[in-house]
BAPAVEX-898554 format. One record per atom (N, C-alpha, C, O, CB): residue number from 0; residue in three letters; atom name; y, z, x. Coordinates in steps of 0.001 Angstrom, whole numbers, plus 500000, padded with zeros to 6 digits. Glycine has a CB too. Layout:
BEGIN
+-----+------+------+--------+--------+--------+
! seq ! type ! atom !     yy !     zz !     xx !
+-----+------+------+--------+--------+--------+
! NUM !  ALA !   CA !      Y !      Z !      X !
...
+-----+------+------+--------+--------+--------+
//
This chain:
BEGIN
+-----+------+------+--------+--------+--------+
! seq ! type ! atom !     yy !     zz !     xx !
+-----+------+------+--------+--------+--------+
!   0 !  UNK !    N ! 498841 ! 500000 ! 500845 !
!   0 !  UNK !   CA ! 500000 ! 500000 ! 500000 !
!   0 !  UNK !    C ! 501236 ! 500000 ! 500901 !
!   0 !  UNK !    O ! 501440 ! 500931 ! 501681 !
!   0 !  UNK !   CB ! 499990 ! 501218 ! 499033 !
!   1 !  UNK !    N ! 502082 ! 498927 ! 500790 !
!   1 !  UNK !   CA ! 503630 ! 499269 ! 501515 !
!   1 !  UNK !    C ! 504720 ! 499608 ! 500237 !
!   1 !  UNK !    O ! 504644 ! 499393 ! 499027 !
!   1 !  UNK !   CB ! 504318 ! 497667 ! 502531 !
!   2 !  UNK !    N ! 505857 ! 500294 ! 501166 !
!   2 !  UNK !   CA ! 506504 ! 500090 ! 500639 !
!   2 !  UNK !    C ! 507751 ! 499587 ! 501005 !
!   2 !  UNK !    O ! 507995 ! 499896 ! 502171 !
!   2 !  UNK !   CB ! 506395 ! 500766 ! 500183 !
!   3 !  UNK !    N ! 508676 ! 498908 ! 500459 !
!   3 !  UNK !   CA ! 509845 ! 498690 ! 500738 !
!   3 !  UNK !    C ! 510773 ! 499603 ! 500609 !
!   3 !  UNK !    O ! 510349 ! 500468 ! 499843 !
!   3 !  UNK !   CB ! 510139 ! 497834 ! 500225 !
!   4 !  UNK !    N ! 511812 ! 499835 ! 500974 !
!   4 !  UNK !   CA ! 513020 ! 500551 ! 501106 !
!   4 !  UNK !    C ! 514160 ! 500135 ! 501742 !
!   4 !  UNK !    O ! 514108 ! 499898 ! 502949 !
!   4 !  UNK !   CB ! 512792 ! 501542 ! 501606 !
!   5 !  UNK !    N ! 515361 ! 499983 ! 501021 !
!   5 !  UNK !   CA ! 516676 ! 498916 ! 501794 !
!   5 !  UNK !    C ! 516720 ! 499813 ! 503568 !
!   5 !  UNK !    O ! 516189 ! 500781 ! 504114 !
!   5 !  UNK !   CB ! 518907 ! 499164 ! 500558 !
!   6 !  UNK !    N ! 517383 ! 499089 ! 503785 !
!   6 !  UNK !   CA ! 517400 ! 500034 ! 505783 !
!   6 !  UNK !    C ! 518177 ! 501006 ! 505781 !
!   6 !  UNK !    O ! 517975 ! 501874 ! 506630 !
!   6 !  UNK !   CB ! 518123 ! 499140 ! 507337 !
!   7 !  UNK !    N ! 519513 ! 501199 ! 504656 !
!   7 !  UNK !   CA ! 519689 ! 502134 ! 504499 !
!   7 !  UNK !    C ! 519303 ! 503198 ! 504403 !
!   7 !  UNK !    O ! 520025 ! 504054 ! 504916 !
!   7 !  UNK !   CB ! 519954 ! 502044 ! 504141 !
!   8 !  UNK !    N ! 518441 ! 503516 ! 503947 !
!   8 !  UNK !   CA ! 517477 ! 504978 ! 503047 !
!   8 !  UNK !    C ! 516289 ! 504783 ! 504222 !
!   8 !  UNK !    O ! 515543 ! 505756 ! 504109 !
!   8 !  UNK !   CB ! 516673 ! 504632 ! 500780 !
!   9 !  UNK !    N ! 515920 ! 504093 ! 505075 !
!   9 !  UNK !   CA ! 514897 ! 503975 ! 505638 !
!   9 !  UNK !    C ! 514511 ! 505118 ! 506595 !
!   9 !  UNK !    O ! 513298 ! 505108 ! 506806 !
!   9 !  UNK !   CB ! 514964 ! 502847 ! 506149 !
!  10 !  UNK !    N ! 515322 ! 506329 ! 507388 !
!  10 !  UNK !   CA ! 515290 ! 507182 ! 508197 !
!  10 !  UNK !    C ! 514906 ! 508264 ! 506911 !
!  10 !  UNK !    O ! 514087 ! 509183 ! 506921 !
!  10 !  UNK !   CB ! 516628 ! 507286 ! 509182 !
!  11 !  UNK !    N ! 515760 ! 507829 ! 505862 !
!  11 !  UNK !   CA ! 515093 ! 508903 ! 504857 !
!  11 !  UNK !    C ! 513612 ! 508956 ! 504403 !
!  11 !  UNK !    O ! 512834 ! 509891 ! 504589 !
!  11 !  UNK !   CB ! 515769 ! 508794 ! 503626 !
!  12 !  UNK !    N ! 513435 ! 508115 ! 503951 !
!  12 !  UNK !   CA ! 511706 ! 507421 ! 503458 !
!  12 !  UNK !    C ! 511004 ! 508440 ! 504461 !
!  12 !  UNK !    O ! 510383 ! 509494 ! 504331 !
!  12 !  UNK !   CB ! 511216 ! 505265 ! 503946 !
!  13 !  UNK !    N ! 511452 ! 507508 ! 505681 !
!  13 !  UNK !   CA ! 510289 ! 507985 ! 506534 !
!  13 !  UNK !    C ! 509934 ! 509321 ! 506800 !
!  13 !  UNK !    O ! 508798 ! 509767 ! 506960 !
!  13 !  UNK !   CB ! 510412 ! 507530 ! 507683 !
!  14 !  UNK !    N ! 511104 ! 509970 ! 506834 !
!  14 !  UNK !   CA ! 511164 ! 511691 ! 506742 !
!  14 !  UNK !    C ! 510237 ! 512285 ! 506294 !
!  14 !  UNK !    O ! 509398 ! 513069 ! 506737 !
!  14 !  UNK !   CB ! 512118 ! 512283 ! 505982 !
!  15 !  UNK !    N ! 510717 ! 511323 ! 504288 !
!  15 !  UNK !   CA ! 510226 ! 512438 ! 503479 !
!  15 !  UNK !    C ! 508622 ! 512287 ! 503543 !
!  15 !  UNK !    O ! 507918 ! 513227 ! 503175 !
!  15 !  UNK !   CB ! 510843 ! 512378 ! 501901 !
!  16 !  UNK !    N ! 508060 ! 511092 ! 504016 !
!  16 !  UNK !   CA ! 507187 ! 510249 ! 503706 !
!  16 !  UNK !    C ! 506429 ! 511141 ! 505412 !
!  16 !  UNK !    O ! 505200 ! 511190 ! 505459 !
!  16 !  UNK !   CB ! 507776 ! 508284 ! 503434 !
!  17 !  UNK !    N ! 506993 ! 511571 ! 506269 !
!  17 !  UNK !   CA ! 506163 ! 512323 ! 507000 !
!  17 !  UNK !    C ! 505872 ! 514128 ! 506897 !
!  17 !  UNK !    O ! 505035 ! 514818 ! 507479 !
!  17 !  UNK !   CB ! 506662 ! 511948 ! 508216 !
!  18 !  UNK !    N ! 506653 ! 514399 ! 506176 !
!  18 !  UNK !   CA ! 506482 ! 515875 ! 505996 !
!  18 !  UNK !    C ! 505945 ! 515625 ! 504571 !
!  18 !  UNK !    O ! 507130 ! 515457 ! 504284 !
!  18 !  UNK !   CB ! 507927 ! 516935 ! 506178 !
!  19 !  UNK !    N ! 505247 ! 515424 ! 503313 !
!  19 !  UNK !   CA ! 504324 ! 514845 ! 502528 !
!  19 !  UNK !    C ! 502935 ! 514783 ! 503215 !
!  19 !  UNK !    O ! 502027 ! 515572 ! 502953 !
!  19 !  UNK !   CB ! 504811 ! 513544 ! 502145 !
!  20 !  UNK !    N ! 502849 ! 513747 ! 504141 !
!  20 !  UNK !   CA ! 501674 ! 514017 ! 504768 !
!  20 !  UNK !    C ! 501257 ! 514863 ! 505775 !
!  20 !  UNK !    O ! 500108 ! 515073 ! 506162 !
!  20 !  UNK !   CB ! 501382 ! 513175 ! 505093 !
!  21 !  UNK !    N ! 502818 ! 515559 ! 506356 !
!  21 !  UNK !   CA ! 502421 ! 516908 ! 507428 !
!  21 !  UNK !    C ! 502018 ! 517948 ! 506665 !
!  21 !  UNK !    O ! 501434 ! 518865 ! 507244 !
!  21 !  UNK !   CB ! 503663 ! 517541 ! 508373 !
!  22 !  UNK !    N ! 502271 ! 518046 ! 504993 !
!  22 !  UNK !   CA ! 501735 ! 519357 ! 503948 !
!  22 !  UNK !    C ! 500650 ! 518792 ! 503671 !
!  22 !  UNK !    O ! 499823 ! 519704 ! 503682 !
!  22 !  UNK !   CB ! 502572 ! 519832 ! 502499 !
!  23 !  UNK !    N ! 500119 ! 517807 ! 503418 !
!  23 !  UNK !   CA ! 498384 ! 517069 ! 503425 !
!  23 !  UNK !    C ! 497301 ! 517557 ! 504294 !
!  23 !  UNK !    O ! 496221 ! 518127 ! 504142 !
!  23 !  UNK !   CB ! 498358 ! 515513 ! 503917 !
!  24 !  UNK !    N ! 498018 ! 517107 ! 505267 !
!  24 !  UNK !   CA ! 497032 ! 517033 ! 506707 !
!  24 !  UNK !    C ! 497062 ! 518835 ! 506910 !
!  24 !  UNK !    O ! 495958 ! 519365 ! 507039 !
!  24 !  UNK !   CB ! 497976 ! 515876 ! 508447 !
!  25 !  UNK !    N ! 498086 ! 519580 ! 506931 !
!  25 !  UNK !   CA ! 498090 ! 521215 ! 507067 !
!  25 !  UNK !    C ! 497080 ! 521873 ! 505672 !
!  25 !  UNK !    O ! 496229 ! 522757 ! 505782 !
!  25 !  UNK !   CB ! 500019 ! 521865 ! 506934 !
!  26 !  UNK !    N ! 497359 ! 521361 ! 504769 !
!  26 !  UNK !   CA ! 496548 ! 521827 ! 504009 !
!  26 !  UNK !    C ! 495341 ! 521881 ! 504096 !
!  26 !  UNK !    O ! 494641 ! 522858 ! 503830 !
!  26 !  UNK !   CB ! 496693 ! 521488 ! 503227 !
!  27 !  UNK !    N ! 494844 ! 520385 ! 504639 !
!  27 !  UNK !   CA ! 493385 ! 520108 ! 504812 !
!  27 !  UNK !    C ! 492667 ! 520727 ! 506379 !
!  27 !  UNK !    O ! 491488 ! 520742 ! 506733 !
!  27 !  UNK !   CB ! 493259 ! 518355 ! 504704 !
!  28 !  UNK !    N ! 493900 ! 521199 ! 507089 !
!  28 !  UNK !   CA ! 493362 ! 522158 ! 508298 !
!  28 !  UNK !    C ! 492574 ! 523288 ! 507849 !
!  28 !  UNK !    O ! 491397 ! 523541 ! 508106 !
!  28 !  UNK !   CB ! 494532 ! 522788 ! 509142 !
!  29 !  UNK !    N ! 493662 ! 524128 ! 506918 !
!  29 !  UNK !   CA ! 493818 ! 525197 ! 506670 !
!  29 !  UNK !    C ! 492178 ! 524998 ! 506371 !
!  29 !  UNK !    O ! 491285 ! 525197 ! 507195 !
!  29 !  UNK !   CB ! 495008 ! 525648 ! 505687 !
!  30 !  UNK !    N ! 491991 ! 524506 ! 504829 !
!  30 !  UNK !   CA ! 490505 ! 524497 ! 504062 !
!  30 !  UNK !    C ! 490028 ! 524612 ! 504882 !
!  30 !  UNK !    O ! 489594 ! 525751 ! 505058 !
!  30 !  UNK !   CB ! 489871 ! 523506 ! 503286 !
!  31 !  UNK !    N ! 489713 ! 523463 ! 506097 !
!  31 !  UNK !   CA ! 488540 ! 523405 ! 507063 !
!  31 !  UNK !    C ! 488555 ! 524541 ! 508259 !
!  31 !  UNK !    O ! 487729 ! 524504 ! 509171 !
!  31 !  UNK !   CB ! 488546 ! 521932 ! 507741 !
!  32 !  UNK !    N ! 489519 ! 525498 ! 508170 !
!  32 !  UNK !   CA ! 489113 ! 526558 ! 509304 !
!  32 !  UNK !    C ! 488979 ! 527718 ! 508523 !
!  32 !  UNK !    O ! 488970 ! 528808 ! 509094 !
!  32 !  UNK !   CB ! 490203 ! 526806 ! 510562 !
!  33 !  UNK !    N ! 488857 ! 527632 ! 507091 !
!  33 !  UNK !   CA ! 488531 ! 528589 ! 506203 !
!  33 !  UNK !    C ! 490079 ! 529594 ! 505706 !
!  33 !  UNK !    O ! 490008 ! 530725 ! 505224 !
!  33 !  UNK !   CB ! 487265 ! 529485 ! 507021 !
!  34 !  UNK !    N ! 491294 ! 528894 ! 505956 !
!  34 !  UNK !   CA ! 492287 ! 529878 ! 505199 !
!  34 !  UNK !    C ! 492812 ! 529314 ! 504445 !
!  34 !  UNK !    O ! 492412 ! 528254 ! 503963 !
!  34 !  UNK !   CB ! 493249 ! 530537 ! 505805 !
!  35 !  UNK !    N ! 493858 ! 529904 ! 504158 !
!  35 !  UNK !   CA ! 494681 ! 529591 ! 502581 !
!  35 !  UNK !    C ! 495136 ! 528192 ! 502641 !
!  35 !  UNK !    O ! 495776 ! 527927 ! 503659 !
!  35 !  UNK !   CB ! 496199 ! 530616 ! 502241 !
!  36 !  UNK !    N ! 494970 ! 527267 ! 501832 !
!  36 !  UNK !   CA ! 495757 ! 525539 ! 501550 !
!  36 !  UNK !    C ! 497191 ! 526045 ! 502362 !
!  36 !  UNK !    O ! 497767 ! 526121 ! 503447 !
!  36 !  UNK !   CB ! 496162 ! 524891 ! 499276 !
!  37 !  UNK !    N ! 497262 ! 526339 ! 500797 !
!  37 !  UNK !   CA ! 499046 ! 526324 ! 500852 !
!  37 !  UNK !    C ! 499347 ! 526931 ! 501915 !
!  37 !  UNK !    O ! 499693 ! 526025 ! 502672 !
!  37 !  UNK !   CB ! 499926 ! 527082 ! 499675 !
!  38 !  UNK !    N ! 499464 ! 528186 ! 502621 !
!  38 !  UNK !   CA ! 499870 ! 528858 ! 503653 !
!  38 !  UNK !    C ! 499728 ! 527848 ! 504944 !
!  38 !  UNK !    O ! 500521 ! 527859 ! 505886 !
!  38 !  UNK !   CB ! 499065 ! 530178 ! 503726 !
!  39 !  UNK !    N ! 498751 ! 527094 ! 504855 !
!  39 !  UNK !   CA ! 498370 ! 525847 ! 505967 !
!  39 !  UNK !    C ! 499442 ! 524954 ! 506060 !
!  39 !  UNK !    O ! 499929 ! 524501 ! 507096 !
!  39 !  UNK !   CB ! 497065 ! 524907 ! 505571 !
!  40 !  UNK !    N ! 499857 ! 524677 ! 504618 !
!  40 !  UNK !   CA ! 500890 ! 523058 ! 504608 !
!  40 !  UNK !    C ! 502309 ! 523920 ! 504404 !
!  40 !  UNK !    O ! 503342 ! 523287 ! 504623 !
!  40 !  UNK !   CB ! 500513 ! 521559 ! 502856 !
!  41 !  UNK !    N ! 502421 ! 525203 ! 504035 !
!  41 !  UNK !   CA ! 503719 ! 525428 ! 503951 !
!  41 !  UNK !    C ! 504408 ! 525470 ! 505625 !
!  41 !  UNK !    O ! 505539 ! 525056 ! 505878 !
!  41 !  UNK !   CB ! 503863 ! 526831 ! 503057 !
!  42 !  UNK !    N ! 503436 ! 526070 ! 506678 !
!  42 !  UNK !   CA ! 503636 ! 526313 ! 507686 !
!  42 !  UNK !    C ! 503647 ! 524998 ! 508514 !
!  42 !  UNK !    O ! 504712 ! 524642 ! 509020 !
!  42 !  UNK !   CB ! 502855 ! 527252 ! 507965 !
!  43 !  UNK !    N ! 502675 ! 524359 ! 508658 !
!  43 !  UNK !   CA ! 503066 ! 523088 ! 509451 !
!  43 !  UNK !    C ! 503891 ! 522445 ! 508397 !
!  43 !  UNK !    O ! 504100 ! 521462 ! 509108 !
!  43 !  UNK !   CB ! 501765 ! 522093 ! 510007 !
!  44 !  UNK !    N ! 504426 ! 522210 ! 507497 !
!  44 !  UNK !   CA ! 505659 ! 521597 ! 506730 !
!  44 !  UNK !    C ! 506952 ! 522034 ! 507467 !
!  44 !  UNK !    O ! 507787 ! 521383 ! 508095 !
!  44 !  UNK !   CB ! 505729 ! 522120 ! 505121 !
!  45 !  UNK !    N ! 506833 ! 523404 ! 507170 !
!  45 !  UNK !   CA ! 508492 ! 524082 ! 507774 !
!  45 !  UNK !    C ! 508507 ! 523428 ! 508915 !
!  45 !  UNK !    O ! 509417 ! 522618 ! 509093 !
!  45 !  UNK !   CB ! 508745 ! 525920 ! 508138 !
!  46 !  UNK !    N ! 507187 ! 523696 ! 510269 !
!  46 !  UNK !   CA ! 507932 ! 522960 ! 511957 !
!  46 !  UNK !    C ! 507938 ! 521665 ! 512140 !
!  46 !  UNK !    O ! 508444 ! 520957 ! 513011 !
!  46 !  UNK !   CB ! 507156 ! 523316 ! 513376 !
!  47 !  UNK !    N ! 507051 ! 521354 ! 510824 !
!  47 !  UNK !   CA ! 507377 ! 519495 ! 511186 !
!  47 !  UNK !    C ! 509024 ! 519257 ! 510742 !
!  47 !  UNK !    O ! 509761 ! 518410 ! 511246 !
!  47 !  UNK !   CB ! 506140 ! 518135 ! 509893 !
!  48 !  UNK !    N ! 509403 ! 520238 ! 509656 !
!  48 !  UNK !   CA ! 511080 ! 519952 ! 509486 !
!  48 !  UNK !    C ! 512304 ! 520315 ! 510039 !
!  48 !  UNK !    O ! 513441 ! 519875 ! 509871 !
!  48 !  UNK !   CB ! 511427 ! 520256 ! 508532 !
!  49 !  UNK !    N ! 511612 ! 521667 ! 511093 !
!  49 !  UNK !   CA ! 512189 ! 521236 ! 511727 !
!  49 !  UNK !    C ! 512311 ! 521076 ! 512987 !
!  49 !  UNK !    O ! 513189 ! 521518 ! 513728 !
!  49 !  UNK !   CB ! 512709 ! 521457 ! 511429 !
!  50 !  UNK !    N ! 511186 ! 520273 ! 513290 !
!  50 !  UNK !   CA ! 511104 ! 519933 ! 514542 !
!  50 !  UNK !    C ! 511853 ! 518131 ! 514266 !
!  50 !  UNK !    O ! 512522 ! 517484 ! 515071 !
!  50 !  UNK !   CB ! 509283 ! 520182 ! 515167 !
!  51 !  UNK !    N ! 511460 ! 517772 ! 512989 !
!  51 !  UNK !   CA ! 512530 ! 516730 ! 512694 !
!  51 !  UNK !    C ! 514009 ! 516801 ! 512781 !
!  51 !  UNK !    O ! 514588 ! 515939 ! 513443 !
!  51 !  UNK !   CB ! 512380 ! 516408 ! 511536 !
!  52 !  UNK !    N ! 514702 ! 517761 ! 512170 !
!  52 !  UNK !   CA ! 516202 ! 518251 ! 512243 !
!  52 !  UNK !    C ! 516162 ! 518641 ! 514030 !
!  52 !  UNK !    O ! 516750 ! 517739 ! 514628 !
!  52 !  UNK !   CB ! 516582 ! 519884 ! 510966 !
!  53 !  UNK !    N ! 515887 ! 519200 ! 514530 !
!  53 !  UNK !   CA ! 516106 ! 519170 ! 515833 !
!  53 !  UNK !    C ! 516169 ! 518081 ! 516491 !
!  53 !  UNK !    O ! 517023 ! 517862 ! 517350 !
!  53 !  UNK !   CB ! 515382 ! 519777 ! 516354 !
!  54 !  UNK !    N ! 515081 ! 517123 ! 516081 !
!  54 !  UNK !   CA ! 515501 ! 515360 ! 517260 !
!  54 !  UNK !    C ! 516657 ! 515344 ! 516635 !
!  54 !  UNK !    O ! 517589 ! 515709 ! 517352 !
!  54 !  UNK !   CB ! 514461 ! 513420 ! 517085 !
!  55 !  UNK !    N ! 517100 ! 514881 ! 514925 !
!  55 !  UNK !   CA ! 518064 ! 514257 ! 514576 !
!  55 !  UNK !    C ! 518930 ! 514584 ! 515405 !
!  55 !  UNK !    O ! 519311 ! 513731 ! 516205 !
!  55 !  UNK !   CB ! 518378 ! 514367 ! 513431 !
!  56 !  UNK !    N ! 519414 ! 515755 ! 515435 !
!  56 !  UNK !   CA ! 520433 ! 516553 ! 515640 !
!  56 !  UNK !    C ! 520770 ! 516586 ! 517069 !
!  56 !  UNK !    O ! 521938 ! 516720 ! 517432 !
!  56 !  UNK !   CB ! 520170 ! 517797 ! 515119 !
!  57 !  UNK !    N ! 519629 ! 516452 ! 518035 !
!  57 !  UNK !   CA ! 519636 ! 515850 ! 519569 !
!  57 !  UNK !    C ! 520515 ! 514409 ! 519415 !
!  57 !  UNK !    O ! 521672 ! 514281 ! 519816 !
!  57 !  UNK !   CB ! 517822 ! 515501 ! 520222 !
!  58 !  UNK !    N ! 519785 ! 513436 ! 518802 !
!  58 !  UNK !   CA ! 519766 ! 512251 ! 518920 !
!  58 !  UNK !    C ! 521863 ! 511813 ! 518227 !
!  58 !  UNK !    O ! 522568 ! 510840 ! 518494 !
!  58 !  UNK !   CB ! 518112 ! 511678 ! 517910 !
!  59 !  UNK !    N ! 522138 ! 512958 ! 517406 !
!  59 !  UNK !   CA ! 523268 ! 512755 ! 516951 !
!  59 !  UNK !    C ! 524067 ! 512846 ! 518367 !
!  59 !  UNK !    O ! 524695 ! 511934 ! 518903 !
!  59 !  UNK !   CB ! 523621 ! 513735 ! 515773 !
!  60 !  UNK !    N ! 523845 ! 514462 ! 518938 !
!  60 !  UNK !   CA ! 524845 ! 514764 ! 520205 !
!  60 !  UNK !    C ! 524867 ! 514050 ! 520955 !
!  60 !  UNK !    O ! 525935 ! 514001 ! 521564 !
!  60 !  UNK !   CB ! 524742 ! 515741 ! 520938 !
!  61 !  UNK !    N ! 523982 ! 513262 ! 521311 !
!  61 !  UNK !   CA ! 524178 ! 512464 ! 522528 !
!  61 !  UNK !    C ! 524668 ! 510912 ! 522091 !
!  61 !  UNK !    O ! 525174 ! 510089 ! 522854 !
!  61 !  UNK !   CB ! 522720 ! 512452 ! 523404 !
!  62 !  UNK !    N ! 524473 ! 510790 ! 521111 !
!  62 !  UNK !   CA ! 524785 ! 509638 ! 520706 !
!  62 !  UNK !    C ! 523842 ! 508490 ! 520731 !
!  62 !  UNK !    O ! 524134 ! 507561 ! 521483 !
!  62 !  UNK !   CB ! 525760 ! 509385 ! 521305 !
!  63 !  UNK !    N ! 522585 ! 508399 ! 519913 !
!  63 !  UNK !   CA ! 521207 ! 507872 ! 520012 !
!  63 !  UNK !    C ! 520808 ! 508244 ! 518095 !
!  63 !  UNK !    O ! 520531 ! 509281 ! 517491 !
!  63 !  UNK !   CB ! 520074 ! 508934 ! 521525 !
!  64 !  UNK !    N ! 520921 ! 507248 ! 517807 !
!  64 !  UNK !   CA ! 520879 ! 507838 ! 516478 !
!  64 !  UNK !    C ! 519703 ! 506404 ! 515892 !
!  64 !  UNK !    O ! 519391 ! 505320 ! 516384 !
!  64 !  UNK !   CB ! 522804 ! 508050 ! 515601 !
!  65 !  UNK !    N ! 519411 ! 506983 ! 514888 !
!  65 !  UNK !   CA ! 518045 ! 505034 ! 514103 !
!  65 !  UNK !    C ! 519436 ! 504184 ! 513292 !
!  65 !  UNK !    O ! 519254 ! 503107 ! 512723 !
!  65 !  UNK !   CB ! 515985 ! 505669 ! 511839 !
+-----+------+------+--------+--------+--------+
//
């Protein structure tokens, strides 16, 4: 399945469209080492966001931006 998105919104998409599957993939850790879903995807959710806001926010200061 693709999707389109004007290039505008495109840094957005991708964002949202990777922390979605960073609460997937954490969730499905969690199950498989025997702890809580949610506690799995809430936690790798939060550092995937912000380990995202941290590049942005690099990439703003220096002047390196998508």
């Amino acid at each position: 399945m693709v999707f389109v998105v004007p290039r505008a919104q495109l840094v957005i998409a991708v964002s949202v469209a990777s922390l979605v599957f960073l609460a997937l993939l954490g969730g499905l850790a969690a199950r498989a080492g025997g702890a809580n879903a949610v506690t799995g995807a809430v936690r790798v959710t939060f550092w995937g966001a912000l380990a995202l806001a941290v590049t942005a926010g690099i990439g703003k200061m220096i002047g390196v931006a998508v």
